[in-house]
N, C-alpha and C positions, 0 to 999 in steps of 0.2 A: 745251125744255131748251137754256139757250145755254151756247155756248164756253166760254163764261169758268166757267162755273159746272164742264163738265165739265173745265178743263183746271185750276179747285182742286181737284177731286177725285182728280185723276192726281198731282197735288202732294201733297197729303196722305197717298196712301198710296205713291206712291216713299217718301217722307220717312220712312213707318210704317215699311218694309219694312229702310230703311235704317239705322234708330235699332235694329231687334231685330239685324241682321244685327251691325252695330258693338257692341251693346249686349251680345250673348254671349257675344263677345270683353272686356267690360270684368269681367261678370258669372263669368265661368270665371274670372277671373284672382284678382277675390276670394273666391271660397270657394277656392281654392288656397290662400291665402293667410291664411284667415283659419278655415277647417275646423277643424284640428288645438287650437284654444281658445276656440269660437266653436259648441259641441253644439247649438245653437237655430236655428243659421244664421241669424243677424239680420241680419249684415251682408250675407251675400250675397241674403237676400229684400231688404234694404232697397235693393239695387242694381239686383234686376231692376222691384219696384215704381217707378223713379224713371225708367226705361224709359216707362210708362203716363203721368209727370209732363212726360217731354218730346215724347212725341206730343202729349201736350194744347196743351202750347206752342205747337207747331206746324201744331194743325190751323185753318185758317181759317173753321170752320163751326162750332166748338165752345165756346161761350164757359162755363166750369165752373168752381164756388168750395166753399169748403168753409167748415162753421163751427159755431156750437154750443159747448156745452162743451171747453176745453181740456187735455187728459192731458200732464200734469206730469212723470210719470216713464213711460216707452214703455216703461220693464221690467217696470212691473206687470202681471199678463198682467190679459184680458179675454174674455170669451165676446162676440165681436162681433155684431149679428144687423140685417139693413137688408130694407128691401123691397126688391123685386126687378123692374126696369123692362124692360130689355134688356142687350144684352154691353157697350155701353156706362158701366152702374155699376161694372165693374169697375176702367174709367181714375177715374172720378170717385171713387171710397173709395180708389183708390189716390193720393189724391192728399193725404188725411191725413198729417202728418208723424211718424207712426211705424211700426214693421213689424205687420203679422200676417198666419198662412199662413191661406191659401186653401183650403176643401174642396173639392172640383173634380169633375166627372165624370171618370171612368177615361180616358176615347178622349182628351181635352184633350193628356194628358199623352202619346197616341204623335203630336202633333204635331213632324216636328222643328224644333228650334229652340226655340221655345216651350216644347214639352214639354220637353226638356232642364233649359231654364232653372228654370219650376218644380221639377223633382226636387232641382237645384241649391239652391234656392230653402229646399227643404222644405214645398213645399205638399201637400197630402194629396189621393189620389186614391179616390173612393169609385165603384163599381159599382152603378147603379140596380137595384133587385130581389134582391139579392144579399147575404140575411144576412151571411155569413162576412167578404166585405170592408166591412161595415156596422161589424160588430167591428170588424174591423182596423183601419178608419178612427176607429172611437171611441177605440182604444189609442195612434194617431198623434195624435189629441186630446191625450190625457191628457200624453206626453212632451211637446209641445210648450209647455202651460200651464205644466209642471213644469220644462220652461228658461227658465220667464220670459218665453214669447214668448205674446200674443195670436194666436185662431184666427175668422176669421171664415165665418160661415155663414147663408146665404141659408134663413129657416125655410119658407118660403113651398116650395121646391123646387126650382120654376121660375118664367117668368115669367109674370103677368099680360096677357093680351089687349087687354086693358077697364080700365076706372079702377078697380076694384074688387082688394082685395089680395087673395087666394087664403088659405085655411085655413094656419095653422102646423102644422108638424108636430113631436113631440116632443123627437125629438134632441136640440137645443143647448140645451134649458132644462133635459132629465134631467140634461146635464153638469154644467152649472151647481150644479145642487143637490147632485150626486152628489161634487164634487172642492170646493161650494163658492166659485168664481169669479163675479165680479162679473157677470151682464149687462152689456153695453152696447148700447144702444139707436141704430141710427144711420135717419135718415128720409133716402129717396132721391126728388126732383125734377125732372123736367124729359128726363128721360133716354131717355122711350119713344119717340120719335120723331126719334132722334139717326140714325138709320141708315135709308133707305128700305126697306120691305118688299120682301123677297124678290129684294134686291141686294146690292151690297157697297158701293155710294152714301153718300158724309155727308151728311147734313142739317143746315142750320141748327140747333140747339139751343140753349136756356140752360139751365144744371140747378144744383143745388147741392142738397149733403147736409148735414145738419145730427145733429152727436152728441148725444146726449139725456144725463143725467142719467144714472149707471153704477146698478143697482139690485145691492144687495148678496141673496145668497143664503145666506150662510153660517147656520145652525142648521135654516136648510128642511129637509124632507120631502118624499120622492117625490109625498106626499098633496097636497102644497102646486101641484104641476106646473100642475093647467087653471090655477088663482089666475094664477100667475106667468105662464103663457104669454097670457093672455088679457089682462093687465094690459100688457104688453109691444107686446103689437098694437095695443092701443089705443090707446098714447102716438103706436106711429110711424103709425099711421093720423092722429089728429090735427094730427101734426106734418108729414106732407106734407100734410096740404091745407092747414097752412094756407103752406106753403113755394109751392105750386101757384097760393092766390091774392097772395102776396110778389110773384110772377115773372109772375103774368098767363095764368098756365097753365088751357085749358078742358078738365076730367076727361072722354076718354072715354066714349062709350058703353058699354057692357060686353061681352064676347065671351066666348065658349069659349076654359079654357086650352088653352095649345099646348106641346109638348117645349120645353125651350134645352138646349143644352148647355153654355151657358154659367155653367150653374146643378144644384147636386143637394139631394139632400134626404139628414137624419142620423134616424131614426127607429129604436131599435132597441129596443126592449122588455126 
């Protein structure tokens, strides 16, 4: 391991550390500001996501692009749904140029700073195993949609080990049907190996996501749910590989999954 390599590292994340710490202060100042006619908190998600835009900027190990289909108008909401690599797709879909809240694991949000900013934010905290906040988390769905704002949610759960995507789970597709909201489809690249195992090290990476085609839901049925959850997997399964051979990327062996918490799942019956 040489110097230089560990002394970007120590660059990258002072710089990390530096952009949340500044960033809370910019991020408090607009939901102050912007709360009282603003019930979807767009502006203030749109402030803490730009946060993940200028880490990117700045990290020398990260080279990330976005692309795909273009959304025209950010207030149309969208039931967002991406595979799921590591913590790192979070900077990289936040790097889309419109807002939507994040479903998150519970613990995320007693990070401080962080966690602040989300609550700030309006991203949505869900408890693994835990009907009751399964609800709650599907009714912090519903308002969100019903402000106009996009929610996005990892179906998968968690992450992937292996090249191989993990089962979907029902959650964001019932919604969909249930209120009506368009899928959107986004394929994630490049991202698992962004971070060395079982460090807090960047890695070299290239990654890019790419938004698919929005799939409308509106006159569906609950009945319709495998159709559309399986159709959905299939596209973004497609669509990263073929994003994987774009970028030169070799799939993985396959593994056992493992916990993130950088990821939950919406499954409520």
């Amino acid at each position: 391991m040489s110097p230089l390599y560990l002394l970007l590292n120590a660059w990258a994340w002072t710089a990390t550390v530096l952009i949340i710490l500044v960033g809370f202060i910019g991020v408090t100042l607009v939901f102050l500001v912007t709360a009282p006619f603003d019930p979807g908190r767009y502006a203030a998600g749109r402030a803490f996501r730009l946060l993940a835009v200028a880490q990117l900027k700045v990290n020398p190990f990260w080279d990330f692009s976005t692309g795909g289909v273009r959304i025209t108008d950010p207030r149309r909401p969208y039931i967002a749904v991406a595979n799921h690599e590591s913590y790192a797709d979070i900077f990289l879909i936040s790097y889309l140029p419109w807002e939507m809240k994040w479903l998150s694991k519970d613990t995320i949000f007693r990070i401080p700073v962080m966690g602040w900013m989300m609550s700030m934010a309006g991203d949505i905290p869900l408890t693994r195993g835990d009907r009751s906040s399964a609800v709650d988390a599907l009714i912090a769905c519903r308002d969100r949609l019903e402000k106009r704002v996009s929610v996005m949610i990892f179906p998968e759960g968690t992450r992937s080990r292996g090249g191989e995507m993990l089962p979907f789970k029902d959650g964001a597709f019932r919604l969909a049907i249930e209120t009506g909201v368009p899928i959107l489809p986004i394929a994630v690249a490049g991202t698992r190996h962004a971070m060395a195992k079982g460090t807090f090290r960047f890695r070299r990476a290239v990654a890019r996501c790419e938004v698919l085609e929005p799939i409308p839901t509106a006159g569906l049925a609950l009945t319709d749910l495998p159709a559309l959850k399986a159709r959905v997997r299939t596209l973004i399964d497609d669509a990263r590989h073929h994003l994987e051979r774009e970028l030169g990327i070799r799939p993985p062996a396959a593994e056992p999954p493992r916990s993130d918490d950088s990821a939950t799942t919406l499954n409520v019956s």
